[in-house]
C-alpha positions in Angstrom: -54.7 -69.0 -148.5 -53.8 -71.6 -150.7 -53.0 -75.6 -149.4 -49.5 -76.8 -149.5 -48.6 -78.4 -152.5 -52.1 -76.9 -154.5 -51.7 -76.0 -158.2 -54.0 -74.0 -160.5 -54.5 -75.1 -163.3 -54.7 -72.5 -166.4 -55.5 -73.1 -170.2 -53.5 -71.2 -172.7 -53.9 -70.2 -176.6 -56.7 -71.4 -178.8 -58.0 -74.1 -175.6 -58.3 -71.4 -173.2 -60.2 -69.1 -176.0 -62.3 -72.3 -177.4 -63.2 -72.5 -173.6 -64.2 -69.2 -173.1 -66.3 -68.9 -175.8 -68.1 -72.0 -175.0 -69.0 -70.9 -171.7 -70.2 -67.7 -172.8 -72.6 -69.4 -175.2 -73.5 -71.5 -172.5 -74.1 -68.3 -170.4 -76.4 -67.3 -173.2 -78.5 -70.5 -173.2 -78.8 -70.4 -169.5 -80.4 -66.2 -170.0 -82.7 -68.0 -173.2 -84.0 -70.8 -171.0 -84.8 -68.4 -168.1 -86.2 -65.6 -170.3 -88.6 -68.8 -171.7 -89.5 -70.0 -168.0 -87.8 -73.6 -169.0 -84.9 -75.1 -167.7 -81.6 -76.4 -169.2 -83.3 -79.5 -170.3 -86.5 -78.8 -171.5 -84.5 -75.7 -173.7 -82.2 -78.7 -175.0 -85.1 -80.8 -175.9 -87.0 -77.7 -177.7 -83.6 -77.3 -179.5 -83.3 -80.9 -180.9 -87.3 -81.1 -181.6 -87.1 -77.8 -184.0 -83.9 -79.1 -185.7 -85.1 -82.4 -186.3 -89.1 -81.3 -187.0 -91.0 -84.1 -185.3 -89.0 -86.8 -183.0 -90.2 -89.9 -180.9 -89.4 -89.8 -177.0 -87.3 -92.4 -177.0 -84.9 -90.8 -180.3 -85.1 -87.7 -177.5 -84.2 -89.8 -174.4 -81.3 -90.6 -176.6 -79.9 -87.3 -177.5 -80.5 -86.2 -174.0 -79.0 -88.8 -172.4 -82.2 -89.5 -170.3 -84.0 -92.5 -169.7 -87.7 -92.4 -171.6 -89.4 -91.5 -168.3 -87.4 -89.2 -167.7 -88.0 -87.7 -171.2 -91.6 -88.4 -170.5 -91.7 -85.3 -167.8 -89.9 -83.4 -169.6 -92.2 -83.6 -172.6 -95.4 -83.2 -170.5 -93.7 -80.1 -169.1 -93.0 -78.4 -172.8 -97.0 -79.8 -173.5 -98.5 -78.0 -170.7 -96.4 -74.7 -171.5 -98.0 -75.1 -175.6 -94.6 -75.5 -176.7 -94.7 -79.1 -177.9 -97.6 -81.4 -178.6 -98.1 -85.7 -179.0 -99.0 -86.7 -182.6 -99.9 -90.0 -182.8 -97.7 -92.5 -184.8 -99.9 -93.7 -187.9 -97.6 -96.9 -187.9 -96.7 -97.4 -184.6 -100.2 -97.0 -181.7 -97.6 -97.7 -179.1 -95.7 -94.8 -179.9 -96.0 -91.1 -180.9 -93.7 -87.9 -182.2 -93.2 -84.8 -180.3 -93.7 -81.7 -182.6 -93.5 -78.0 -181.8 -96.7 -76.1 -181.9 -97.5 -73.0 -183.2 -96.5 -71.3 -180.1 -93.3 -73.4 -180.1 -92.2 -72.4 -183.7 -92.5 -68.6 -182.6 -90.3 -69.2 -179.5 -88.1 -71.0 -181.6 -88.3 -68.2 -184.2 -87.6 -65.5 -182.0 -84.3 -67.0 -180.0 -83.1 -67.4 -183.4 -83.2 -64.0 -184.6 -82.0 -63.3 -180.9 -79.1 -65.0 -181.1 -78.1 -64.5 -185.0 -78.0 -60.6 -184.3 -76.0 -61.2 -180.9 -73.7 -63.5 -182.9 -74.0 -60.5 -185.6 -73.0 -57.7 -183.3 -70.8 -59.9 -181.8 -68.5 -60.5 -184.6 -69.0 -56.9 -186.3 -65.2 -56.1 -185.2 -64.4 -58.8 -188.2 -64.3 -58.5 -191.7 -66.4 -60.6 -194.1 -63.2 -62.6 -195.0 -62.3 -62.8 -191.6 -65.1 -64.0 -190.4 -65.4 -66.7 -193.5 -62.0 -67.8 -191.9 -63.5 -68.1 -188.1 -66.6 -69.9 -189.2 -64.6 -72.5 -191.9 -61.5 -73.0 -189.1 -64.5 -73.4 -185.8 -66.2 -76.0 -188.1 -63.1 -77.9 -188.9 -62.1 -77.7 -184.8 -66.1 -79.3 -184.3 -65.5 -82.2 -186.7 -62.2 -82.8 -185.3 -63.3 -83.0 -181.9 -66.4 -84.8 -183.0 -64.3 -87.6 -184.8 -62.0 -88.0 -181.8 -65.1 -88.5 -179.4 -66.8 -91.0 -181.9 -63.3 -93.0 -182.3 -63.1 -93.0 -178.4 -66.9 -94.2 -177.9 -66.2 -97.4 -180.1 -62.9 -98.1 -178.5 -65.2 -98.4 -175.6 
C-alpha cells in the first residue's frame, strides 16, 4: 500500500526508451564483467585502457573518477589477472602506462565480437536504412547530451 500523498514517477516517449535501452546495456556490462571475474570498475578501466592503447594511472583515475590510489588497486588487480601490465615511462621514472597484455587484447577481442553480434541480432528487425537512421539520430542525442553536460561543468 502506497503512503498518502506518494507519486510515481514514469518517463514517457523517446526518455523512457533512451532509458531502457541504457539500462539494458548496462545489464549487459554487468553479465561481461562477471563472465571475466572483474567488477564494474576494473571492466571500465579495461574499456578505457583498450580504447586509448596505453594510459598513465593518473589519466585513468581521471576518467574513473577515482583518486590515484584508488586506481592503484584497481590496476594491481587487472595485473595479477594478466590483463594489464606497467611499462615504464622512458621520460618520466616517476611514472609509468598501463597497457593490455596479450591475454587482455583477447578478452578485449572477444567481448567485442560478443557484443557486435548481440547488437547485430539485436537490431536485425531493422532495415539497413533504418538502422543508418538509429545509429546517425543516437549519435546526434550523445553529442547533444554531451554538450549540455560540458556547458553545465564550466558553469560550475
Amino acid at each position: 500500500m502506497a503512503t498518502q500523498g506518494a507519486r510515481s514517477y514514469t518517463l514517457h516517449g523517446f526518455p523512457a526508451a533512451a532509458t531502457r535501452f541504457v539500462s539494458a546495456l548496462e545489464a549487459n556490462r554487468r553479465r561481461i564483467a562477471q563472465d571475466a571475474g572483474l567488477n564494474d570498475t576494473e571492466l571500465r578501466a579495461l574499456f578505457h585502457v583498450a580504447r586509448e592503447v596505453s594510459v598513465t594511472p593518473k589519466a585513468l583515475a581521471t576518467y574513473l573518477g577515482l583518486t590515484t590510489g584508488a586506481v592503484t588497486a584497481v590496476a594491481r588487480g587487472l595485473v595479477d589477472k594478466g590483463m594489464l601490465h606497467r611499462i615504464d615511462r622512458p621520460d618520466d621514472r616517476r611514472s609509468l602506462y598501463l597497457e593490455l597484455t596479450p591475454d587482455g587484447h583477447e578478452r578485449m577481442r572477444g567481448i567485442h565480437e560478443d557484443f557486435n553480434r548481440m547488437i547485430a541480432e539485436s537490431t536485425s528487425a531493422l532495415s539497413a536504412e533504418e538502422l543508418d537512421r538509429f545509429t546517425d539520430a543516437l549519435r546526434v542525442v550523445a553529442n547533444e547530451v554531451r554538450e549540455r553536460l560540458d556547458g553545465a561543468r564550466s558553469q560550475d
